[in-house]
Structures are given as C-alpha cells and as structure tokens.
BAKOL-785415 format. One record per residue (C-alpha): residue number from 1; residue in one letter; x, y, z. Coordinates in steps of 0.5 Angstrom, whole numbers, plus 500, padded with zeros to 3 digits. Layout:
% residues N
<site NUM,'A',<X,Y,Z>>
...
% end
This chain:
% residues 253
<site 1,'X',<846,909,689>>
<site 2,'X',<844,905,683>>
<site 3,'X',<843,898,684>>
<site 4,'X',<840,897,677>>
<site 5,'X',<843,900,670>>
<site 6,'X',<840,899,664>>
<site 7,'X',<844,902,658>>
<site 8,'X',<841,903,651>>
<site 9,'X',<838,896,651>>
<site 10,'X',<836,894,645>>
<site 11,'X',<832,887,643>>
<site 12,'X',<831,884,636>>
<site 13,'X',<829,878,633>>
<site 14,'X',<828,875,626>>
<site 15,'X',<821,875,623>>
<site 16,'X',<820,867,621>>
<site 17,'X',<818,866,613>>
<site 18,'X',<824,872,612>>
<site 19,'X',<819,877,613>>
<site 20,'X',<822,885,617>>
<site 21,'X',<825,884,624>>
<site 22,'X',<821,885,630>>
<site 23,'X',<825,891,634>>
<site 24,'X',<823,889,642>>
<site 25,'X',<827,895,644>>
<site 26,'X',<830,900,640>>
<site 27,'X',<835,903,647>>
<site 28,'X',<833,902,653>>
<site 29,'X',<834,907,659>>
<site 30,'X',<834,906,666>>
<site 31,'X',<837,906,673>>
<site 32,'X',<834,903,679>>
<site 33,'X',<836,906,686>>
<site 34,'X',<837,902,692>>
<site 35,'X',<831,901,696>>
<site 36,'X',<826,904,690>>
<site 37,'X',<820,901,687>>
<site 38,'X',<819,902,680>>
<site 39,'X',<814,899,676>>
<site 40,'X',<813,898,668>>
<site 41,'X',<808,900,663>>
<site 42,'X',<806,899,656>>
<site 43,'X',<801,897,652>>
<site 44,'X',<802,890,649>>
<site 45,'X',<807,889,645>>
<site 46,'X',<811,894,648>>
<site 47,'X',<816,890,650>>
<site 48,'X',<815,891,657>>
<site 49,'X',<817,883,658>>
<site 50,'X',<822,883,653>>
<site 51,'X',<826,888,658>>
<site 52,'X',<825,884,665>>
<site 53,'X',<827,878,661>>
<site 54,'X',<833,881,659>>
<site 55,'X',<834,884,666>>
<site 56,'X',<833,878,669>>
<site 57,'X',<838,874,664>>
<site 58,'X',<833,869,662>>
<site 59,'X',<834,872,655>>
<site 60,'X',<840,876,651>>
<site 61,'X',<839,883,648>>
<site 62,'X',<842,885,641>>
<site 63,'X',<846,891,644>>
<site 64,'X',<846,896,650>>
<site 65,'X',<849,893,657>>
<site 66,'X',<845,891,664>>
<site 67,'X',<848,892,670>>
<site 68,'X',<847,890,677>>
<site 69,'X',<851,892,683>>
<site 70,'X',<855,895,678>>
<site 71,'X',<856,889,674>>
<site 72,'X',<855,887,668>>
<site 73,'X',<850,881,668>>
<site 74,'X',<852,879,660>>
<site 75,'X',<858,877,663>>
<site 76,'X',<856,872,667>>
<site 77,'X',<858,865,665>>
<site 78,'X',<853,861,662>>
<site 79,'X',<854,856,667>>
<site 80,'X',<854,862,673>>
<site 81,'X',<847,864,671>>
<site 82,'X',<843,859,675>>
<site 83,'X',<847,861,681>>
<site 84,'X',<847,868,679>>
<site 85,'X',<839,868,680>>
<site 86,'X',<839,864,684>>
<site 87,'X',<843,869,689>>
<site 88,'X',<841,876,687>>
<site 89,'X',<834,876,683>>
<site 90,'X',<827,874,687>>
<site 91,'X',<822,872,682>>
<site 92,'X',<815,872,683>>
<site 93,'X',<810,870,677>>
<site 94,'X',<804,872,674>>
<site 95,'X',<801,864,674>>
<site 96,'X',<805,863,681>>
<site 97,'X',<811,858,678>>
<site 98,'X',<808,853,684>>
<site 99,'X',<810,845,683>>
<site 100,'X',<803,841,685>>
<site 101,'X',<807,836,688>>
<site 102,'X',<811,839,694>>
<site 103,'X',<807,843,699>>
<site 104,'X',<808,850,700>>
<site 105,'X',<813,849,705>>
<site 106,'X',<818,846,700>>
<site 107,'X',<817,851,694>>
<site 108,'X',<819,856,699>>
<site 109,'X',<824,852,701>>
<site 110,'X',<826,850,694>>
<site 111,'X',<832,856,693>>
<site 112,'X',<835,854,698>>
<site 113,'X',<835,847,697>>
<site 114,'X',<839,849,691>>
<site 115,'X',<843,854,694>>
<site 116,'X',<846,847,699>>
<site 117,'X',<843,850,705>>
<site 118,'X',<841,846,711>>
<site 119,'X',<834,846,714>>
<site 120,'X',<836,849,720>>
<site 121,'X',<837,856,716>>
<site 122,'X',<832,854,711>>
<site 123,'X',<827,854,718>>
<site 124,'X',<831,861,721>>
<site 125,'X',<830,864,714>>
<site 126,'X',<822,862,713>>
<site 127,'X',<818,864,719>>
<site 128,'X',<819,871,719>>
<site 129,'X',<817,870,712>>
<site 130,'X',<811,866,713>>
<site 131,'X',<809,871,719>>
<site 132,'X',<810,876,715>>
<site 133,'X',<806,874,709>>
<site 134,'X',<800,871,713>>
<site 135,'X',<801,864,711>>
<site 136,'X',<804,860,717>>
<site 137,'X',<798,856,718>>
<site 138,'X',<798,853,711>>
<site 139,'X',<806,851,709>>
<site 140,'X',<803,844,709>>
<site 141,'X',<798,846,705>>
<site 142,'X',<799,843,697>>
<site 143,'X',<799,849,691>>
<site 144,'X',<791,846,690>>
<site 145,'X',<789,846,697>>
<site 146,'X',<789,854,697>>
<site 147,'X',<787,860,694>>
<site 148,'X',<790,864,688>>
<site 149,'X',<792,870,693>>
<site 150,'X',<795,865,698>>
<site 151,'X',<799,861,692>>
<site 152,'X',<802,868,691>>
<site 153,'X',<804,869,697>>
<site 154,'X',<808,863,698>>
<site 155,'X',<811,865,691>>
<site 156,'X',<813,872,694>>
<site 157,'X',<817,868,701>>
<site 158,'X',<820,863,696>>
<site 159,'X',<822,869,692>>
<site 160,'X',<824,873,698>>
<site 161,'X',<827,867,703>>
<site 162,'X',<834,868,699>>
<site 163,'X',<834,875,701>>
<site 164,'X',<836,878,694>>
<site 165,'X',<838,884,692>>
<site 166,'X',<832,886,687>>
<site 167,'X',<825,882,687>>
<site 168,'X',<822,883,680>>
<site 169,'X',<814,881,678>>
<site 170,'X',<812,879,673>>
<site 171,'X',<805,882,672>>
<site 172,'X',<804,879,680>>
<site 173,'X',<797,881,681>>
<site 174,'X',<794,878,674>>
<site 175,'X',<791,873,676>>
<site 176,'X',<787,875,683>>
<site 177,'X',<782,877,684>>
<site 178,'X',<781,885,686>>
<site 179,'X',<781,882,695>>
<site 180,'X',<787,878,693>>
<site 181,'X',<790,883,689>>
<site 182,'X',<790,889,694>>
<site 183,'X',<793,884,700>>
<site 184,'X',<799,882,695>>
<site 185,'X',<801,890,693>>
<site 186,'X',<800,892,701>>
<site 187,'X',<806,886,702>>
<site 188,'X',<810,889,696>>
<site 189,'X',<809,896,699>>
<site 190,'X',<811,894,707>>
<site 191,'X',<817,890,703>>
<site 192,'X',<819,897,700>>
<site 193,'X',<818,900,706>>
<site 194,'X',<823,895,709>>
<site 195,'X',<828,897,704>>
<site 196,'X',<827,891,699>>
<site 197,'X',<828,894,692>>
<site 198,'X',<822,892,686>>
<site 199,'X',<822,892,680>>
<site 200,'X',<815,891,676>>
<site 201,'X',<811,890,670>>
<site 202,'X',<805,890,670>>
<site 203,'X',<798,892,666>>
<site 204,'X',<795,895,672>>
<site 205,'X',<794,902,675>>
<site 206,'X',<792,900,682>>
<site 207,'X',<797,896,683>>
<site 208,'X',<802,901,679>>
<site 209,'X',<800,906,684>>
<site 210,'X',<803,903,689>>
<site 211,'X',<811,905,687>>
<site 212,'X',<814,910,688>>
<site 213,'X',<815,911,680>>
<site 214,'X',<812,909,675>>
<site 215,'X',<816,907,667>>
<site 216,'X',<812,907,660>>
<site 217,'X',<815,904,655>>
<site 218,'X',<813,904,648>>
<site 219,'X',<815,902,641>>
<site 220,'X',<821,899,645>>
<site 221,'X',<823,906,649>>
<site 222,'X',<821,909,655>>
<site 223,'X',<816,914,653>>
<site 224,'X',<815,917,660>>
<site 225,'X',<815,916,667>>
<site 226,'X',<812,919,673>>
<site 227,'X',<814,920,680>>
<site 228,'X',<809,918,686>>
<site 229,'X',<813,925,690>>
<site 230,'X',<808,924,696>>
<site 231,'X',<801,924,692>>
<site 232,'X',<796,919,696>>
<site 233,'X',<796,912,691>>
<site 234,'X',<788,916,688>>
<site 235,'X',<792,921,685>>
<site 236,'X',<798,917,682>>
<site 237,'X',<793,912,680>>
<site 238,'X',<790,918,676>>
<site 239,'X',<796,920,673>>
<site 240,'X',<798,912,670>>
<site 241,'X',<790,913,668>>
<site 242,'X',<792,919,664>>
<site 243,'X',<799,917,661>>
<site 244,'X',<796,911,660>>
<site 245,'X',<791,914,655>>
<site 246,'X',<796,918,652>>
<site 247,'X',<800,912,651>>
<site 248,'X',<795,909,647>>
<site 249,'X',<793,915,642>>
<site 250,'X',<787,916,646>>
<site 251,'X',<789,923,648>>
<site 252,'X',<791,927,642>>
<site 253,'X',<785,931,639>>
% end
C-alpha cells in the first residue's frame, strides 16, 4: 500500500530583475510504500529539496498533487498544517534544528509539548527512543556539550517520538564525520527494518546505499531509479556511483 503519491508535481518560480522562470520540477512522479526506505539524488540544482519541501508542506507547487494516506496534503488548512506536521511527518535536519538553550531532553520532548501531552506520555514515549539511539546517559546534556553524531541522533528521537507515519531527512549525514555518519545510517536501517517508513535526500552514495531504492532526479524529473533487490550495500553503493556519473555527463562518450 502506498503511503506517499506524488503526482505530476511541478515547481516554478519567477526569476528577480524580470528574467526566465526558474522551473524546480517539471512533473514529478513517485509513490512511497509503506514500510520502504526511499532515497533521493540529484546533482545541485536538481530540485531534489524543492520536492521534499513540498512533500513536507513547507512549500506549495505550481501543479501536480501530494498525497499522504490517500490524502491530499494541498488540502490542508493553513491553520491545520502545523498540526498536520506535527502528527504525521518526522523531520530530521542536516544542521540538527536543536535549540542551545533546552537540554537534549526537552528538544526531544518539544513535539510533544506542542501536541498537549502530558510528561507521563512523553516520558513512556522517550526511553525506548533514547535506549534505542545510544543517548539515554546525555538527555540532560545541552546541544553544545555533545558531538554532532550525537546532536543527531537526539533529533532522530525528537523526529521519532510523535510516532509519525513517514520520517523525512534532509541530507542527514552532511554534517558528520565518516564514524558518526555510519552510526546514523545503521539507526536509519534498524528503523526501516522495524517498519518505520523513510524518505531521504541526500548527496551521499554510502549513505543512499543504505535504502532499499534509490530516485534520481534531474532537471526537475526523475531521471532513473534503482532498487537495492538483496545487493549487499558495496554493490548498490557502486551502482548510485555509476548512476550518479551518468547523471552528471561523465558517462557518455
């Protein structure tokens, strides 16, 4: 069952000083099943963050539709979209989205301080997250006080701790180091394996090796895609590498 439909998305905006248009997406395509791990590549440019942004109802297209549980997200009051958000969509950031002042308990909780829940719920809720991601022992810890891998991680437990229905990253891994970038993908992977849908833009082949389908997209569209079909993550890893050079010109003769 599809859990994301993305139908014919287009995305344009106006150039300043009266120039051409700028078409982001020229009609995008694509359905998410539930329980898949899907990454998205492209080259800069491509519109890869345009889409998830749409996808993620921070931005509107020109045309085409987003559907989530069947649902039109276009739909969605204005007023409703924090809601929406909040209740369906997980987020996890690239520069963490981590606010210095609270400790990485609170960020974590912060969802759900917003959602009206009581600490009880937010407490049952946290420490299978916490265990599970390695960071029970620094949820009084303050964003400063702790390395980048483990900032994202609590990001992925604050993502995670509304139990949303797709967790979307934007290039999650692009600001560890090779260690921490390794220790954030396997987490992705158990959490797939665990039936947690994903949906990921990312410049990386290691960490796009880790899905089980990889979405190219150029000028605006899908330009291919590859499925990881049992290939261990060295072959897949390969195969985006390949794509990947074919995407940019480097493969022709």
């Amino acid at each position: 069952m599809a859990i994301l439909e993305v139908k014919g998305l287009k995305k344009t905006y106006a150039a300043r000083l009266g120039g051409d248009k700028v078409h982001a997406l020229t009609g995008v395509s694509f359905s998410v099943e539930q329980g898949e791990f899907v990454a998205i590549m492209g080259e800069s440019g491509s519109g890869k963050t345009t889409l998830l942004n749409i996808v993620a109802s921070f931005d509107k297209p020109t045309g085409g539709d987003v559907l989530l549980e069947g649902r039109s997200i276009l739909q969605i009051p204005e007023d409703r979209l924090a809601a929406f958000r909040r209740e369906k969509l997980g987020f996890v950031f690239q520069d963490f989205n981590l606010l210095d002042t609270f400790t990485l308990r609170d960020n974590i909780f912060l969802p759900l301080v917003l959602a009206g829940k009581n600490h009880v719920e937010m407490a049952r809720r946290l420490t299978p997250l916490a265990d599970a991601l390695g960071i029970a022992d620094i949820l009084g810890k303050f964003p400063y006080e702790v390395s980048g891998g483990q900032k994202q991680r609590a990001a992925v437990a604050r993502a995670l701790i509304t139990d949303p229905k797709l967790l979307m990253a934007d290039e999650p891994t692009g600001a560890l180091d090779s260690r921490a970038a390794t220790a954030l993908m396997q987490q992705f992977e158990r959490l797939n394996r665990e039936g947690q849908t994903i949906l990921m833009v990312t410049h990386s082949a290691i960490a796009a090796s880790y899905a089980g389908r990889v979405l190219f997209i150029k000028d605006g569209q899908v330009f291919q895609q590859i499925y990881r079909a049992g290939r261990d993550r060295q072959k897949m890893q390969q195969e985006i590498a390949d794509t990947l050079l074919l995407l940019s010109g480097g493969g022709q003769g």
